[in-house]
N, C-alpha and C positions, 0 to 999 in steps of 0.2 A: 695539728701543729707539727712542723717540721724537727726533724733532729738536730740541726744546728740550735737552732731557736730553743730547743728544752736544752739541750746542754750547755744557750747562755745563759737562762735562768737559773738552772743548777748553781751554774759556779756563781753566779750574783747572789743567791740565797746565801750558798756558802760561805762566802766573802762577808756576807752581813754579818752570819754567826759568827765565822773569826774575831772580827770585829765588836761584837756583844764579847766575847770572851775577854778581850782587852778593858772592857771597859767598865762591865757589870763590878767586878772585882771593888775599885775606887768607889763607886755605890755604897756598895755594901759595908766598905769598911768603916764607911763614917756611923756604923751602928758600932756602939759601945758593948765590949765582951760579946756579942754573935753574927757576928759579922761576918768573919770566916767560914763560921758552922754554917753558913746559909749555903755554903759551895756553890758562889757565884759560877764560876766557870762551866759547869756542869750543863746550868740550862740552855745554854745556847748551843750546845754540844748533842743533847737530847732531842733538842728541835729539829738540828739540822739534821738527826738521824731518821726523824719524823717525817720531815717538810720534803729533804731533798733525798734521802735511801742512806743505805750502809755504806757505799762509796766515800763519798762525800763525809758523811758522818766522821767515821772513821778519821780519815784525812785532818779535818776540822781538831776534832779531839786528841792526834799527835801530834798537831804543830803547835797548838792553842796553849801548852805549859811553855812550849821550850822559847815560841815567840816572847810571849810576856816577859818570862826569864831575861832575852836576850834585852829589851826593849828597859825594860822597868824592875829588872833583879829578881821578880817575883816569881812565883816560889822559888826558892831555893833548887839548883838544878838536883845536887844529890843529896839524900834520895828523893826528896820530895817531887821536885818536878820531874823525875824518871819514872817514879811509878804513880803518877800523875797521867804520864803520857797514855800509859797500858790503860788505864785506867778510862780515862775517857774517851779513847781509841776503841772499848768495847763499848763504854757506853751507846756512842756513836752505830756504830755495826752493828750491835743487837738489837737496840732500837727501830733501825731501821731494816734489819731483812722481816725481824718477828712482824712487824706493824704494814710490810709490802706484803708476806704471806699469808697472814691471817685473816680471816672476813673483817671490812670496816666496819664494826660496830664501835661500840664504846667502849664495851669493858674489855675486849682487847686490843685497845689504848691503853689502858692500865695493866693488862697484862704485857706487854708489852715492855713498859716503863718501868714494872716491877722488875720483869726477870735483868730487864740492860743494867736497872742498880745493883741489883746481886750480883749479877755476875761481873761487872765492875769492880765491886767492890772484891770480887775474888780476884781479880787481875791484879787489882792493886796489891793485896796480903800478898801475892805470889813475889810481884816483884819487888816487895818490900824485903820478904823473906830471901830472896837470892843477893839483894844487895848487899843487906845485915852480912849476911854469909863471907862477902869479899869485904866486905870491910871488918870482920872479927868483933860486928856489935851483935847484942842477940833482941830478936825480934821474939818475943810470945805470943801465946793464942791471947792472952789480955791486952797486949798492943796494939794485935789485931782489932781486936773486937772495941777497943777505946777509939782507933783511929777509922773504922771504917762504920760505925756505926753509933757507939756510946755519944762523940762528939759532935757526930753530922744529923743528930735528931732534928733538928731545926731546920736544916737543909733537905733531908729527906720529906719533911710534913710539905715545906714549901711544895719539892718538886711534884709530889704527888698531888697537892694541889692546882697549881700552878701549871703544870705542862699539859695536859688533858686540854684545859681551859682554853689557853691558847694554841694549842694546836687543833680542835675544833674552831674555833673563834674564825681562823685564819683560812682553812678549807672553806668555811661558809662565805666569807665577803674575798675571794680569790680562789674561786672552782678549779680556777688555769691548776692549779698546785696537786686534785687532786688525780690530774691526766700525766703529770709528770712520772708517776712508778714504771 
């Protein structure tokens, strides 16, 4: 396959998950009290760190809060969709270099998708923690640990179910995807 050609797929994949990002959201909210906790945005963010690399990824996962914001209010720019941005911006990136570097097996798919939600979720307390800071609120380790994990239980079971699934699913009935790295 030529390089023009995997670089239009790239950005079409990409363009798709932006677009999951916009939309997953409205889904999920019509679930009464767990709706949010499912952290719609995340998955299409995770994928595209899978399907398309860290590039993209990336890319995907810094514009994907501040679009919605601009588009439909949501979330909140600060702080929420600020460190929202970091946030899936690694998820995105980690996802995607660990899952190009590592041998395709399985379980590092999951290893993988593990460490991008960790260390997301560390992105995010980081710059949760520096915003607190200029705005004279105080963030704790309990706020942290309510906001990046206490509340996204439901989100986190999903993802770890759910992303493996289909991103196998999608390498098997579209090979093209796995010559893209």
């Amino acid at each position: 396959m030529n390089t023009n050609t995997i670089r239009i797929q790239k950005l079409v994949l990409a363009a798709l998950c932006l677009a999951l990002c916009m939309v997953l959201p409205f889904l999920t909210g019509q679930i009464p009290e767990i709706g949010n906790m499912l952290c719609p945005m995340h998955i299409p963010v995770l994928l595209c760190g899978f399907l398309v690399g860290p590039f993209w990824g990336a890319v995907v996962g810094l514009i994907a809060p501040l679009l919605r914001f601009a588009l439909f209010g949501m979330p909140k720019l600060f702080p929420t969709g600020i460190a929202m941005c970091a946030e899936l911006a690694v998820y995105g990136t980690v996802s995607g270099l660990l899952y190009a570097r590592l041998p395709r097996k399985t379980v590092n798919l999951y290893v993988s998708l593990v460490a991008a939600m960790l260390l997301g979720r560390v992105a995010w307390g980081a710059v949760r923690l520096v915003l607190s800071g200029l705005s004279g609120a105080a963030f704790t380790w309990a706020a942290f640990m309510a906001g990046a994990f206490t509340t996204a239980i439901p989100g986190i079971i999903l993802h770890i179910v759910l992303i493996p699934v289909i991103v196998l699913a999608l390498q098997r009935a579209l090979p093209w995807l796995k010559s893209m790295k």
